[in-house]
mmCIF file of the C-alpha atoms, coordinates in Angstrom:
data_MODEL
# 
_entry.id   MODEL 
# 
loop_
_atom_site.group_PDB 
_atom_site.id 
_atom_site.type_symbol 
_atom_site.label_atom_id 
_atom_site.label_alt_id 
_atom_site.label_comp_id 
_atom_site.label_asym_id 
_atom_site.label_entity_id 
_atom_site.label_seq_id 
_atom_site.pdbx_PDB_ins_code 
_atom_site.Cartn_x 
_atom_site.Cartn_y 
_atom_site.Cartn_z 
_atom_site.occupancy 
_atom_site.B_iso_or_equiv 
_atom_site.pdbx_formal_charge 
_atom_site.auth_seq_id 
_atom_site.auth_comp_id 
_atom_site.auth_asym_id 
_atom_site.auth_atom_id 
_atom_site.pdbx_PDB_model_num 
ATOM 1   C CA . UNK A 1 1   ? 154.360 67.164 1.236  1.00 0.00 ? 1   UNK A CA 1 
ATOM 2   C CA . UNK A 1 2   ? 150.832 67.854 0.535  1.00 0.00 ? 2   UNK A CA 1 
ATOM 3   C CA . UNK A 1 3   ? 149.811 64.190 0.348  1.00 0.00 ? 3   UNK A CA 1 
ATOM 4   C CA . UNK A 1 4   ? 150.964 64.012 3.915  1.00 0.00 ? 4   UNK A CA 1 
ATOM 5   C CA . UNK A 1 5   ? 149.374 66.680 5.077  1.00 0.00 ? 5   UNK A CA 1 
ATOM 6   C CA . UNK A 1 6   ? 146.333 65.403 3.456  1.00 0.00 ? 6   UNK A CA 1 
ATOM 7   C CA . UNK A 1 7   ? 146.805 61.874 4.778  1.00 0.00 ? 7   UNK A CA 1 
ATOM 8   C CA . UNK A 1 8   ? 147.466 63.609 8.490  1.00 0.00 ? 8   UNK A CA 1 
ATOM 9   C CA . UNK A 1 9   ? 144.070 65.618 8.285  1.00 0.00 ? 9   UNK A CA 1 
ATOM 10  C CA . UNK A 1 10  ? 142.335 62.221 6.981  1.00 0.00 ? 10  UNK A CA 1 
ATOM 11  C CA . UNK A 1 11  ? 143.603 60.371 10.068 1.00 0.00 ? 11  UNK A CA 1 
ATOM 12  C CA . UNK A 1 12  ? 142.289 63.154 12.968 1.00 0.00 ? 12  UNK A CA 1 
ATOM 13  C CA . UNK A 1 13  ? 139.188 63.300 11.189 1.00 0.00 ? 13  UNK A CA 1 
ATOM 14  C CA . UNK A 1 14  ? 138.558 59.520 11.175 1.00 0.00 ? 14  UNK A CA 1 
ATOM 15  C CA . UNK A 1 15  ? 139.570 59.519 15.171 1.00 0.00 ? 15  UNK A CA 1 
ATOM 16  C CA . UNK A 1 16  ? 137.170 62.518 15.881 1.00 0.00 ? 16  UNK A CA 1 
ATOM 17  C CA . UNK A 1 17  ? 134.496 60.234 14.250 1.00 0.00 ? 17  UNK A CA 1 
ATOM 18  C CA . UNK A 1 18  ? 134.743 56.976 15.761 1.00 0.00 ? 18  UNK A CA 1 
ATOM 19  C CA . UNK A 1 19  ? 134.995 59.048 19.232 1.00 0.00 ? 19  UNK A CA 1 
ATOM 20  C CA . UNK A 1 20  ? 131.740 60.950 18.693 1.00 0.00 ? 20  UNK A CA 1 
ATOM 21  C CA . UNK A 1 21  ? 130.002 57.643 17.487 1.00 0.00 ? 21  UNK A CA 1 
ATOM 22  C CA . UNK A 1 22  ? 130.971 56.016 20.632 1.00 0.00 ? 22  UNK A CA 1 
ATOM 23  C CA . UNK A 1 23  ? 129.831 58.708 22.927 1.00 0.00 ? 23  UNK A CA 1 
ATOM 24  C CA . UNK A 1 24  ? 126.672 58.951 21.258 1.00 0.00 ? 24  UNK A CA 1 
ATOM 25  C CA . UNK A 1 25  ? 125.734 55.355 21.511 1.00 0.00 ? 25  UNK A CA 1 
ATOM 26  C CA . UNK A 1 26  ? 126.645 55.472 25.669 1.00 0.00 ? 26  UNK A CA 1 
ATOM 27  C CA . UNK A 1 27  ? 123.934 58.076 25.726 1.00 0.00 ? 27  UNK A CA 1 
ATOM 28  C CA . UNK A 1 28  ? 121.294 55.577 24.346 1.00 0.00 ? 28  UNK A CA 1 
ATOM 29  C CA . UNK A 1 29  ? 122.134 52.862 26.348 1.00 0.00 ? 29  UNK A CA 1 
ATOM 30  C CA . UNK A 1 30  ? 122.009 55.136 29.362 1.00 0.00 ? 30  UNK A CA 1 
ATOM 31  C CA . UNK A 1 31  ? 118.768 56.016 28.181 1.00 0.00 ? 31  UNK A CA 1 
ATOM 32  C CA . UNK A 1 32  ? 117.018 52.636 28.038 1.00 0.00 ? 32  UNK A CA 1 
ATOM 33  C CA . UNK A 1 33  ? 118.194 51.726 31.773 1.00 0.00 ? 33  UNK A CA 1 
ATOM 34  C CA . UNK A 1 34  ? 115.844 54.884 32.819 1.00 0.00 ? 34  UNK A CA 1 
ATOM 35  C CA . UNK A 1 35  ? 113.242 53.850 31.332 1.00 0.00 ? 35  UNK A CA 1 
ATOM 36  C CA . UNK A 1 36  ? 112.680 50.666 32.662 1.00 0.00 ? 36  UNK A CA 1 
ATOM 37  C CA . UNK A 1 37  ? 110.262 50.273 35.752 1.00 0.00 ? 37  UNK A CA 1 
ATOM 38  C CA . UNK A 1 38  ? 111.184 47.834 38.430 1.00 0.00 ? 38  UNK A CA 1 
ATOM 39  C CA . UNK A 1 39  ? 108.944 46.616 40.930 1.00 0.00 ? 39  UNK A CA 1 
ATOM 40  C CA . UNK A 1 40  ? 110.239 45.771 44.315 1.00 0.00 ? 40  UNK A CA 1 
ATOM 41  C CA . UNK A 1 41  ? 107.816 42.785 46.566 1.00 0.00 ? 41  UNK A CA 1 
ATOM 42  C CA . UNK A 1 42  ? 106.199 44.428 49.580 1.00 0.00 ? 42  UNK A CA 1 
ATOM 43  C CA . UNK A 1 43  ? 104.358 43.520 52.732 1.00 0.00 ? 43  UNK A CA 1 
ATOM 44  C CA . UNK A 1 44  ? 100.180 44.342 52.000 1.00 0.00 ? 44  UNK A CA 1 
ATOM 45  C CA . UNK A 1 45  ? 100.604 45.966 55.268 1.00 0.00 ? 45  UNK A CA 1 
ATOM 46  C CA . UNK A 1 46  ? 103.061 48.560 53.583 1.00 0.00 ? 46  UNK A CA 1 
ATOM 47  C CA . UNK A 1 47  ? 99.952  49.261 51.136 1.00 0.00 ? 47  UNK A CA 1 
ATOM 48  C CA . UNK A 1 48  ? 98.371  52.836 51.763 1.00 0.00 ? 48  UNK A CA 1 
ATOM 49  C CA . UNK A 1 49  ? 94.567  53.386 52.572 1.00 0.00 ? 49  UNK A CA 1 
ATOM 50  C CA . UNK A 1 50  ? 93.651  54.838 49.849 1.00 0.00 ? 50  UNK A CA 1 
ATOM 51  C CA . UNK A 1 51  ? 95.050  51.988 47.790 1.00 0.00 ? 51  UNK A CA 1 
ATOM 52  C CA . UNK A 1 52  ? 93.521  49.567 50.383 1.00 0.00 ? 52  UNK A CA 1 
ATOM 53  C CA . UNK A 1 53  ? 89.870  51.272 50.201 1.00 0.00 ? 53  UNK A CA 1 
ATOM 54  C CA . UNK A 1 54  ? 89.704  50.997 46.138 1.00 0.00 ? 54  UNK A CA 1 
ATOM 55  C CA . UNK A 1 55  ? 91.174  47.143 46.406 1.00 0.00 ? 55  UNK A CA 1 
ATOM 56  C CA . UNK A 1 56  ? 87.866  46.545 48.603 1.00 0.00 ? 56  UNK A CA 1 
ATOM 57  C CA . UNK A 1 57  ? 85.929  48.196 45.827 1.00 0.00 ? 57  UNK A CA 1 
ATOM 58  C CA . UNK A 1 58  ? 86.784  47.177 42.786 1.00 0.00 ? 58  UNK A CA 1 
ATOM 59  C CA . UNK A 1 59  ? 87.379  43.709 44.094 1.00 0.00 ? 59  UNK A CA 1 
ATOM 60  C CA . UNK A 1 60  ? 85.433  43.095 47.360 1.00 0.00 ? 60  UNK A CA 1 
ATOM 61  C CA . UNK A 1 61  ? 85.711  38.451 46.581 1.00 0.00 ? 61  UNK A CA 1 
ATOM 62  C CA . UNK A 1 62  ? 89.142  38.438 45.616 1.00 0.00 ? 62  UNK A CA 1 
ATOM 63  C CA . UNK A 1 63  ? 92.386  38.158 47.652 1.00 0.00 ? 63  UNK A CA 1 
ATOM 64  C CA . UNK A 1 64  ? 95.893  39.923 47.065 1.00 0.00 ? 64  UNK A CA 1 
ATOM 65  C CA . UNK A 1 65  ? 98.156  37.780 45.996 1.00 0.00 ? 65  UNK A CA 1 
ATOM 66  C CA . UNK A 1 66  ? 101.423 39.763 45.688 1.00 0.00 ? 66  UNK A CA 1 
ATOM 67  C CA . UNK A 1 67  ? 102.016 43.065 46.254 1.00 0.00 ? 67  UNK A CA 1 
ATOM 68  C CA . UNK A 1 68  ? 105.031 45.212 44.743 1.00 0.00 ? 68  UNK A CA 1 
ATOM 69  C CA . UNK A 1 69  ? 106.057 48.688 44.522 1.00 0.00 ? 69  UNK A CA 1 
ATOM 70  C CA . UNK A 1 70  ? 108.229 51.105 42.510 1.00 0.00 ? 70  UNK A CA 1 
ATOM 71  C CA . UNK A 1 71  ? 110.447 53.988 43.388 1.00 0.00 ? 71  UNK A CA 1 
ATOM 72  C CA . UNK A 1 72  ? 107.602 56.377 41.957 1.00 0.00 ? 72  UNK A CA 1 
ATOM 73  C CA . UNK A 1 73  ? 104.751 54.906 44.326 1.00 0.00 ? 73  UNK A CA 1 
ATOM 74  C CA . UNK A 1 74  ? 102.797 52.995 42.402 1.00 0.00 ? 74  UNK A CA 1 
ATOM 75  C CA . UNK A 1 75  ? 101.713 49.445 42.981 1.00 0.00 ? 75  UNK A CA 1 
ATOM 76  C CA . UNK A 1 76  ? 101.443 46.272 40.972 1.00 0.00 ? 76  UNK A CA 1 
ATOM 77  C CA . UNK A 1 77  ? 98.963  43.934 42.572 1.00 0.00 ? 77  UNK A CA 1 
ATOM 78  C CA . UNK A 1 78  ? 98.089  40.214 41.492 1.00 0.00 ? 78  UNK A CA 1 
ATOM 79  C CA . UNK A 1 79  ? 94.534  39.765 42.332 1.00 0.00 ? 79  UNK A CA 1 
ATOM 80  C CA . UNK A 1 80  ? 93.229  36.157 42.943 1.00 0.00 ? 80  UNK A CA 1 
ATOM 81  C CA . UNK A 1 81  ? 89.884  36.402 41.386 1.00 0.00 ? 81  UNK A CA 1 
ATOM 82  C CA . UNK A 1 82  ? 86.786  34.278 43.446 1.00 0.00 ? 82  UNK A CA 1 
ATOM 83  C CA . UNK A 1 83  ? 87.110  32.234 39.593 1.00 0.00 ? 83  UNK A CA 1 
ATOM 84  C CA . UNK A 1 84  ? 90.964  31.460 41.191 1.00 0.00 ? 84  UNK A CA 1 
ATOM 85  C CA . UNK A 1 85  ? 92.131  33.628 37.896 1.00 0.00 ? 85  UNK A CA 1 
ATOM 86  C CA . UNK A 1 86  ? 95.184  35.789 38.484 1.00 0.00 ? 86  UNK A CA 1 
ATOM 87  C CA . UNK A 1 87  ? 94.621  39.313 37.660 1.00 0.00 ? 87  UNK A CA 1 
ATOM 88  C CA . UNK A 1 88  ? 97.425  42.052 37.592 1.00 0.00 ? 88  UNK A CA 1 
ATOM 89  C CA . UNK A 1 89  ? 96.522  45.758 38.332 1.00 0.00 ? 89  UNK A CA 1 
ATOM 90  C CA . UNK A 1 90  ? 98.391  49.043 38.726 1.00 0.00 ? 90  UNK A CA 1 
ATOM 91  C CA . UNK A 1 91  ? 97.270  51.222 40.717 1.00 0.00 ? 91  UNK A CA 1 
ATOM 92  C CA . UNK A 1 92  ? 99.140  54.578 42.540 1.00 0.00 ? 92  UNK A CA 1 
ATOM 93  C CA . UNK A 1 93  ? 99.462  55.921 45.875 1.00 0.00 ? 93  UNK A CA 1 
ATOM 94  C CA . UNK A 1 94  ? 96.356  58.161 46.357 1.00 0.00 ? 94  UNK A CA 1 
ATOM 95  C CA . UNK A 1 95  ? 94.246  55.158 44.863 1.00 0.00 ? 95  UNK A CA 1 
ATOM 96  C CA . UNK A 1 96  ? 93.741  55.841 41.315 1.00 0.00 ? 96  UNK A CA 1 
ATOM 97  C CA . UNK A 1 97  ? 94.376  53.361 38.691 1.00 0.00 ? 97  UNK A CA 1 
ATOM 98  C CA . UNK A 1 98  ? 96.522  52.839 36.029 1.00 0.00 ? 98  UNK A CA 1 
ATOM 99  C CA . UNK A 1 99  ? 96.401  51.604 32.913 1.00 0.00 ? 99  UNK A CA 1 
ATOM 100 C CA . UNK A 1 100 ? 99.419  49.987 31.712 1.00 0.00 ? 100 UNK A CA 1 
ATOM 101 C CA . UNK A 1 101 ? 100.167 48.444 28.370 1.00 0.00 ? 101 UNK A CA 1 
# 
């Protein structure tokens, strides 16, 4: 009798465990797919002023060669340097750059 209540509380406590290591590994893969940014192509006429006016600045010989944007307003820009070198720059909605790594 005592063996198989032994046995029974072995077996729930072995279910309980593979359940809670299941649940907890959802919850990291969840996490990962927030993390990533994704960059959608846009129009340089969809770019803002501000954006526009340090583009001008920083690069007054170059020419945009792609523009993209992310649900947190920020824009990726490939810059065609005057050298015909590709350049890729971050840079947010009120015109101040980022720094990406």
């Amino acid at each position: 009798m005592k063996k198989n209540i032994l046995l029974i509380l072995l077996a729930v406590g072995v279910m309980f465990n593979v359940t809670g290591m299941s649940i907890s590994k959802t919850v990291e893969t969840n996490a990962e797919i927030i993390i990533a940014d994704e960059f959608v192509k846009i129009k340089s006429s969809e770019l803002t002023s501000p954006v526009v006016e340090q583009i001008l600045k920083q690069y007054p010989t170059s020419k945009l060669g792609a523009a993209y944007k992310n649900d947190r307003g920020e824009f990726k820009l490939i810059m065609v340097l005057k050298s015909g070198t590709r350049r890729t720059v971050f840079i947010d909605q009120h015109g101040n750059w980022i720094t990406k790594k």
